[in-house]
C-alpha positions as CSV (number, residue, x, y, z in Angstrom):
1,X,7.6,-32.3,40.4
2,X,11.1,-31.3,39.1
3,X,10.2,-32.1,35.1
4,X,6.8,-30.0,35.8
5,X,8.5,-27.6,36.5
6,X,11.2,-27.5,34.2
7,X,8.2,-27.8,31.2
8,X,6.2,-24.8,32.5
9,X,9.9,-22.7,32.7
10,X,10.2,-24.4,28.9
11,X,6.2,-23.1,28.3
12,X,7.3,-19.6,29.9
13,X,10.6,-19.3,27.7
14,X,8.7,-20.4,24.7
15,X,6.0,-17.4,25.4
16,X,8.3,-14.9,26.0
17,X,10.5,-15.9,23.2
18,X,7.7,-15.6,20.5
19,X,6.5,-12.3,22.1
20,X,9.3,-10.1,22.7
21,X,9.4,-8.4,19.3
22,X,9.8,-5.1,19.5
23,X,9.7,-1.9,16.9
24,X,13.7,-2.3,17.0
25,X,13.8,-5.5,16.8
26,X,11.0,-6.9,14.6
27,X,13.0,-8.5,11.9
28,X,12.7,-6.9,8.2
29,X,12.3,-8.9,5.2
30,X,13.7,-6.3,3.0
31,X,17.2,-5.6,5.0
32,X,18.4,-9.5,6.0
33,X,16.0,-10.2,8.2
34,X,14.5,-12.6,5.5
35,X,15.2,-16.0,7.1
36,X,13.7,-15.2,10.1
37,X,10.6,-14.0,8.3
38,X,9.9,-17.2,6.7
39,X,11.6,-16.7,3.1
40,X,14.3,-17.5,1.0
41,X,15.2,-14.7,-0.3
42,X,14.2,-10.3,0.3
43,X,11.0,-9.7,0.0
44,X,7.6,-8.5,1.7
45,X,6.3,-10.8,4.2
46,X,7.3,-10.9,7.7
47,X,6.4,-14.5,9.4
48,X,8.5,-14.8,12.0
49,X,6.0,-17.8,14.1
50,X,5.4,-19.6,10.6
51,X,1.8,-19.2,11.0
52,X,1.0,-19.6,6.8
53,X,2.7,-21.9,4.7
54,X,5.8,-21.0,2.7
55,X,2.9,-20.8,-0.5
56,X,1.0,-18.6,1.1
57,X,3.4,-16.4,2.4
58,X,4.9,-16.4,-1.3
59,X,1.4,-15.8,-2.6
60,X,1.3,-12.8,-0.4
61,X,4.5,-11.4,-1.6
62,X,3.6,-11.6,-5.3
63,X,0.7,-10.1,-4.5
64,X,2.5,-7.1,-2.6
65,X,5.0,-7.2,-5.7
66,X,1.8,-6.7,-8.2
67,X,0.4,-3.4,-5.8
68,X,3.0,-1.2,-6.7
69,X,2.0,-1.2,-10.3
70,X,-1.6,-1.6,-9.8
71,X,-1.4,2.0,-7.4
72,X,0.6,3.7,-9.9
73,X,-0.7,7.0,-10.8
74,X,-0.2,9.3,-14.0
75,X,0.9,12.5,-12.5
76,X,3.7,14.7,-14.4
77,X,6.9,14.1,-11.6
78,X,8.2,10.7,-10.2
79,X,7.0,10.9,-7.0
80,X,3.4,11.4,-8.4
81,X,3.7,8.3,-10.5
82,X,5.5,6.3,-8.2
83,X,3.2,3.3,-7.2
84,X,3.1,2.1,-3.4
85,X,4.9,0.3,-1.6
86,X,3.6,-2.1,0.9
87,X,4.4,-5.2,3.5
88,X,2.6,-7.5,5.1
89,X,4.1,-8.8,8.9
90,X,2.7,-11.1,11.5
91,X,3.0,-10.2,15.5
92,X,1.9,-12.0,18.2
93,X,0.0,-9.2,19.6
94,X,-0.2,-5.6,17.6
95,X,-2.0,-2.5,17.9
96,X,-2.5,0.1,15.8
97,X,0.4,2.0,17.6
98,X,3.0,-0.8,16.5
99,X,1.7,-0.7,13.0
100,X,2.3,3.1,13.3
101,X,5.5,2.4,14.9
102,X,6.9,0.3,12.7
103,X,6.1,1.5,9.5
104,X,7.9,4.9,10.8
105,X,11.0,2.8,11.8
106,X,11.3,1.0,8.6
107,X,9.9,4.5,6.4
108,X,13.9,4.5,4.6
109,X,12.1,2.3,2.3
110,X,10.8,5.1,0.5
111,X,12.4,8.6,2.2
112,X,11.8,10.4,-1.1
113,X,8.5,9.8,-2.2
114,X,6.6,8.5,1.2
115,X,4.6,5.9,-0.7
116,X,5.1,3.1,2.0
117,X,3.1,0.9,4.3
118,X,2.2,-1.7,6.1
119,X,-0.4,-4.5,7.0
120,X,0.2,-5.8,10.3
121,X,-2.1,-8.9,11.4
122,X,-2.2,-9.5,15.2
123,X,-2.7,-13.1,16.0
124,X,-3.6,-12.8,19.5
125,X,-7.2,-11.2,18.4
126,X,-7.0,-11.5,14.8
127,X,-7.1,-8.4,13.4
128,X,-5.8,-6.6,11.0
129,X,-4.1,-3.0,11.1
130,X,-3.0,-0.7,8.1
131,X,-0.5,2.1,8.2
132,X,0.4,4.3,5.2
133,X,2.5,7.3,4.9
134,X,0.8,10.4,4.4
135,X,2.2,11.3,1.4
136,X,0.7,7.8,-0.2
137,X,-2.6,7.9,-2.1
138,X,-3.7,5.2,0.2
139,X,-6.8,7.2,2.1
140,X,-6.8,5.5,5.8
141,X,-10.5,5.3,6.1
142,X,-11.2,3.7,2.7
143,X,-8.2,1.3,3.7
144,X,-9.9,0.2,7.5
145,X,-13.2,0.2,5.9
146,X,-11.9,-2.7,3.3
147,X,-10.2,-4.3,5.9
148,X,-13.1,-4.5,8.1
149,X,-15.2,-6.2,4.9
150,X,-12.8,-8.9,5.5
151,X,-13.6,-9.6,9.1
152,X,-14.7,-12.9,8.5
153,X,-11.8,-14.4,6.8
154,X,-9.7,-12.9,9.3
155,X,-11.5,-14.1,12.4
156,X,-11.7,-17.3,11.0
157,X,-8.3,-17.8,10.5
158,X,-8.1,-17.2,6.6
159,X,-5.4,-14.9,6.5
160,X,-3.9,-14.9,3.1
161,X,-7.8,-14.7,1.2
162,X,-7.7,-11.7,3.5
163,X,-4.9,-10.4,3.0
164,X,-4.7,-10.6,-1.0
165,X,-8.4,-9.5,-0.8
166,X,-7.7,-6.1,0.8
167,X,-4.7,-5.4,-1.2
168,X,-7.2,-6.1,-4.7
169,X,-9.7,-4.0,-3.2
170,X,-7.8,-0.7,-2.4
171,X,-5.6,-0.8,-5.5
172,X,-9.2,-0.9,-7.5
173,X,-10.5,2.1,-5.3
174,X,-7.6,3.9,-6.3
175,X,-8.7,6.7,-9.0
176,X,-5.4,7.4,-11.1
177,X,-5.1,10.8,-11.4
178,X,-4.5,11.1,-14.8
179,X,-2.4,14.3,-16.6
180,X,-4.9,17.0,-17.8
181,X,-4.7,18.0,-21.8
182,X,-6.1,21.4,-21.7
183,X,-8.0,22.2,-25.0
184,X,-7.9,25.5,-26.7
185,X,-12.3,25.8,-27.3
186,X,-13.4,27.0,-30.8
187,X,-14.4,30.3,-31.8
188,X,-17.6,31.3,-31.1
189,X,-17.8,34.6,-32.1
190,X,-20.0,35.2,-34.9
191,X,-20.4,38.2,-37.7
192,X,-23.0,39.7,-39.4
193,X,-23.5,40.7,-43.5
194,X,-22.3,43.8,-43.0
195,X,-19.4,43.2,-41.6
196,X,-18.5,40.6,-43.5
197,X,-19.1,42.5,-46.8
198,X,-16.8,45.2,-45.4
199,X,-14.1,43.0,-44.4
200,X,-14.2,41.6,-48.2
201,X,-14.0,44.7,-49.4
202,X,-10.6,46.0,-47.6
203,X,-9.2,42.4,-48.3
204,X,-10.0,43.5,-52.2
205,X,-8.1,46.9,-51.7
206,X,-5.2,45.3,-49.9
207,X,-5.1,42.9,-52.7
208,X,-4.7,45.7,-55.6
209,X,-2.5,48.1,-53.6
């Protein structure tokens, strides 16, 4: 009776243990919170209940590392070329509100430009949530409508084919705006005989006097 109970107070502990993240305290891979996350070093995967393997979780990272470039834009300040910046973390149970949350808490990442986000997958009913500054090119309904493409890998437990998928997909739907060269248009303007014989002529008298 006694070791029954001590293993469902173990079970509890466990539970709460692996479920009392919060905004405030969900470790961040890019300000020491690393080890907890599941990596060696800083970087852009949060996977605090080692649910992927240290390759995927690296895969994911490379591929968050590649998405800045690949979002890059070809506006005239630096803010406008600035490519995105994004993160991918693992909760037990998120919402849409905690993706919102959290990207908000951790938005220092980018204060000047706003081109940060986030990709929070909820394990409790696999799914996936995005969250992007306002300021980023990322559109929000292009971004849920990729995600949702993915259902199926997410529902069946392939997270990193869905993750690396969505990330491809929205840096492709991404349409660089791309500095404008504003060409001065030929003359169209068109003279007659006459006037052109006149206009020979006073050339001639200009050229004798």
């Amino acid at each position: 009776m006694l070791r029954a109970i001590i293993l469902s107070l173990a079970t509890v502990f466990v539970l709460c243990t692996e479920s009392d993240y919060t905004v405030e305290t969900y470790p961040n891979p890019k300000r020491g919170g690393y080890k907890e996350c599941g990596l060696r070093s800083s970087g852009l995967v949060c996977d605090p209940y080692e649910t992927l393997s240290e390759s995927e979780r690296y895969r994911i990272n490379n591929q968050l590392i590649n998405f800045v470039t690949k979002t890059e834009e070809g506006g005239n300040t630096f803010c406008s070329k600035k490519g995105t910046d994004a993160m991918f973390v693992i909760m037990n149970k998120a919402s849409q509100e905690f993706a919102d949350n959290l990207r908000k808490h951790w938005s220092t990442i980018d204060t000047q430009c706003g081109r940060f986000g986030l990709l929070v997958l909820s394990l409790d009913d696999r799914q996936i949530f995005g969250s992007f500054d306002e300021r980023s090119p990322i559109n929000m309904a292009q971004l849920q409508a990729i995600i949702a493409t993915e259902e199926n890998h997410i529902k069946t437990g392939a997270y990193t084919t869905a993750v690396t998928n969505i990330l491809k997909e929205v840096a492709a739907s991404m349409t660089p705006q791309k500095g404008v060269t504003t060409t001065t248009p030929a003359s169209s303007t068109k003279y007659s005989p006459a006037q052109l014989s006149v206009c020979s002529f006073l050339a001639a008298l200009l050229y004798f006097f």
